[in-house]
C-alpha positions as CSV (number, residue, x, y, z in Angstrom):
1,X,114.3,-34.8,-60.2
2,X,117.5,-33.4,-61.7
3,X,118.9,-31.3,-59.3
4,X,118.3,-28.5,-62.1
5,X,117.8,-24.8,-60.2
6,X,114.7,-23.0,-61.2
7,X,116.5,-20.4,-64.1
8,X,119.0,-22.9,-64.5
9,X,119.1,-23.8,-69.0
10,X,116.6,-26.1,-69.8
11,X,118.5,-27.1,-72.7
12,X,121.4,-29.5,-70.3
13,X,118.9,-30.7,-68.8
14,X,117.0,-32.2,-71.8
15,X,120.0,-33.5,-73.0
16,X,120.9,-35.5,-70.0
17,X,117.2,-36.8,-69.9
18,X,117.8,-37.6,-73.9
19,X,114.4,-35.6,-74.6
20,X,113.9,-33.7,-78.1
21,X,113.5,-30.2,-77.8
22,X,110.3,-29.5,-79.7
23,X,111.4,-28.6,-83.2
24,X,112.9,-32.3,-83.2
25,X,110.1,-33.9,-81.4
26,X,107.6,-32.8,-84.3
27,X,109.8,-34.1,-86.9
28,X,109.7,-37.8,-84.9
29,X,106.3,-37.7,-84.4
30,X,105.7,-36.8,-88.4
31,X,108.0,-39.7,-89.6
32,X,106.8,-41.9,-86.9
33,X,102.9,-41.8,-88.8
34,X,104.5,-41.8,-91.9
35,X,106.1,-45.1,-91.0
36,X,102.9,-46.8,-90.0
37,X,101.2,-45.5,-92.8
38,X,103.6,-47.2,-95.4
39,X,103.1,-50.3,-93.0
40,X,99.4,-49.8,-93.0
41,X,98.9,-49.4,-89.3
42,X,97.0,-46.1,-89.2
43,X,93.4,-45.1,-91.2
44,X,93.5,-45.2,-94.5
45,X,92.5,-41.8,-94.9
46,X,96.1,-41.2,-93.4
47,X,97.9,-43.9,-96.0
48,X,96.4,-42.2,-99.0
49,X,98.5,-39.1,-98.3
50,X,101.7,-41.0,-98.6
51,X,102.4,-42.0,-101.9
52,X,105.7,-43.4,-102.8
53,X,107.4,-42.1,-106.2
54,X,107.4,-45.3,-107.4
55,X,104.0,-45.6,-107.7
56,X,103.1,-42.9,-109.4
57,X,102.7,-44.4,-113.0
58,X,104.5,-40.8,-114.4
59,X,107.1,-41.0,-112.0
60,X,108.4,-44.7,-111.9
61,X,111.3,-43.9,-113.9
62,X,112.7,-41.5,-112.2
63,X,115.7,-42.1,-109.7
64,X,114.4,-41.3,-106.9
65,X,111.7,-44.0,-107.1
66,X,114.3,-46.6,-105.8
67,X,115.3,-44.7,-102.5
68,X,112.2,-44.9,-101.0
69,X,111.0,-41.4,-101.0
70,X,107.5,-40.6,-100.9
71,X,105.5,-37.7,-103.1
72,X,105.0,-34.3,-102.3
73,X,102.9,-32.2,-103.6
74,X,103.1,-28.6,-104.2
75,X,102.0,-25.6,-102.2
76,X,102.1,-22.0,-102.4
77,X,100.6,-21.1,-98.9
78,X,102.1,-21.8,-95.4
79,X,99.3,-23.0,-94.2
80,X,98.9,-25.9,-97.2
81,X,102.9,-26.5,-95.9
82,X,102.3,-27.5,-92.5
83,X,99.3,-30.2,-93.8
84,X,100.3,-33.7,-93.1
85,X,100.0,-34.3,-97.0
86,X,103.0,-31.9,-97.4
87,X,105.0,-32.0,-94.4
88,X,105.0,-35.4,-93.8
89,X,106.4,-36.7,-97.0
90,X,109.2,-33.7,-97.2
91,X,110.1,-35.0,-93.0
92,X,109.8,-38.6,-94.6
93,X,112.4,-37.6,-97.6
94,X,114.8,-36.1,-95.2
95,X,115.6,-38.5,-93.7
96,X,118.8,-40.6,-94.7
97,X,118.2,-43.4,-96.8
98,X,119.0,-46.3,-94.6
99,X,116.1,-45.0,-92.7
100,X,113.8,-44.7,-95.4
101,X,114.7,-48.0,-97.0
102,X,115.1,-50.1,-94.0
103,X,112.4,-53.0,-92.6
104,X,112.7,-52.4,-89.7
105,X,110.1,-53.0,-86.7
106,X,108.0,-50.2,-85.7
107,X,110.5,-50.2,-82.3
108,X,113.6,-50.4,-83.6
109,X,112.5,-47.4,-85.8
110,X,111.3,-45.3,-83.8
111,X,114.7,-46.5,-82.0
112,X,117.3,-45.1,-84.9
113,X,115.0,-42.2,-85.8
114,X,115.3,-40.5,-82.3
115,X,119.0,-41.4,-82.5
116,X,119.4,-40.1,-85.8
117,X,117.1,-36.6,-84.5
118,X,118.9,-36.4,-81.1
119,X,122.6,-36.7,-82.8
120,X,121.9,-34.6,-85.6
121,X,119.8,-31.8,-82.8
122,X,123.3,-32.4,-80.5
123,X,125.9,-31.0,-83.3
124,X,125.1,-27.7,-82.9
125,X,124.4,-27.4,-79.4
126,X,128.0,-28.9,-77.9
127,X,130.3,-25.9,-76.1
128,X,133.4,-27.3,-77.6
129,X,134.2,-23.5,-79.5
130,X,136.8,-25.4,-81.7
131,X,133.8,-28.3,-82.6
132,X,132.1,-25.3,-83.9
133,X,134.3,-23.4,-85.5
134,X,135.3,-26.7,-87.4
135,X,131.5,-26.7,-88.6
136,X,131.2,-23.4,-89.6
137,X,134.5,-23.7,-91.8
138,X,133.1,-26.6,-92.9
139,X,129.7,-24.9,-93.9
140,X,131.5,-22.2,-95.8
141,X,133.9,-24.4,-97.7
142,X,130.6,-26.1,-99.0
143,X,128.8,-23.6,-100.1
144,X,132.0,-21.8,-101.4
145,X,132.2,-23.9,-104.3
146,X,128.6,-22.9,-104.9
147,X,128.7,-20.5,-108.2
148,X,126.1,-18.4,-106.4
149,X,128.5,-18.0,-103.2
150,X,131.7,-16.9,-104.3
151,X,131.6,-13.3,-103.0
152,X,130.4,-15.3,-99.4
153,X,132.8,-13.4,-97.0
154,X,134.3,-16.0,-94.6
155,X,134.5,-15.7,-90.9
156,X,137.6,-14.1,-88.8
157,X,138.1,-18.1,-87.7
158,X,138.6,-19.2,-91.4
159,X,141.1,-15.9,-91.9
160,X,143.2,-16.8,-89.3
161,X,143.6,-20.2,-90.3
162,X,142.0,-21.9,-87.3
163,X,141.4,-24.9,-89.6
C-alpha cells in the first residue's frame, strides 16, 4: 500500500498516511468525548463528569472560569488518573484555548484537534539535527530562568554556541 519494506520504520510511514501514533490518538479520542459531552451529544452519565469551572458556585471567580476549562478532581492513585473523570478534563485543559473556547462543529473540531495533535506530535520527530538542537536550547533557556534550575548543566550544542 505504501511501498514500505517489512522492518522498514513505521513511524514515516504514519506520517505520510497523517495517522497519530497511539499516545496522540488517545489524547483525540479523549477530547473528542469531551467535546460532545459539553455539546450534550453523549449519555448523560458521560456529561456529568465534565464540569466547567464556571459552574462550580466556589469556583466562578476564579480566572480560569473564563477560558473554558473544565474541573478536575483530585487523585492519589494511577489508576483513579486514567478514569475518564480525571483524564478527560486535564486532555480537555491542555489544549490551547482557541480550541477550548471555540464553537465550532463537531467536524471542524475534530478537524483542528488532529491538526493541532499531529503538528505538535511532528516537532520532535523531524531529522533536521539543527531543528532540534534549536528546541533543546530553547528548552533549557526556559527552564533556566526557573529558580529551581539554575545549576541545570546545558548541552555541548548550547557551549559551543550553535544558537
Amino acid at each position: 500500500m505504501t511501498g514500505a519494506r517489512k522492518f522498514d520504520h513505521i513511524t514515516p510511514v504514519l506520517h505520510e498516511l497523517h495517522w497519530l501514533p497511539v499516545c496522540q490518538r488517545i489524547k483525540y479520542k479523549l477530547a473528542m468525548i469531551v467535546y460532545k459531552c459539553l455539546h450534550g451529544l453523549v449519555p448523560v452519565y458521560l456529561v456529568n463528569d465534565c464540569q466547567a469551572i464556571s459552574a462550580i458556585a466556589s469556583k466562578r471567580h476564579l480566572r480560569s472560569a473564563d477560558t473554558g476549562t473544565l474541573f478536575v478532581p483530585r487523585t492519589t492513585t494511577k489508576l483513579g488518573m486514567r478514569s475518564f473523570v480525571v483524564a478527560g478534563p486535564h486532555i480537555w485543559n491542555s489544549l490551547p484555548a482557541s480550541l477550548r473556547t471555540a464553537t465550532l462543529s463537531p467536524l471542524a473540531f475534530a478537524r483542528h484537534l488532529k491538526s493541532h495533535l499531529f503538528d505538535w506530535d511532528g516537532l520532535f520527530r523531524t531529522r533536521s539535527t539543527n531543528l532540534r538542537i534549536m528546541i533543546i536550547i530553547n528548552y533549557y533557556q526556559s527552564i533556566s530562568s526557573h529558580k529551581c534550575f539554575h545549576t541545570t548543566r546545558l548541552p555541548s550544542a548550547v557551549k559551543f554556541g550553535l544558537s
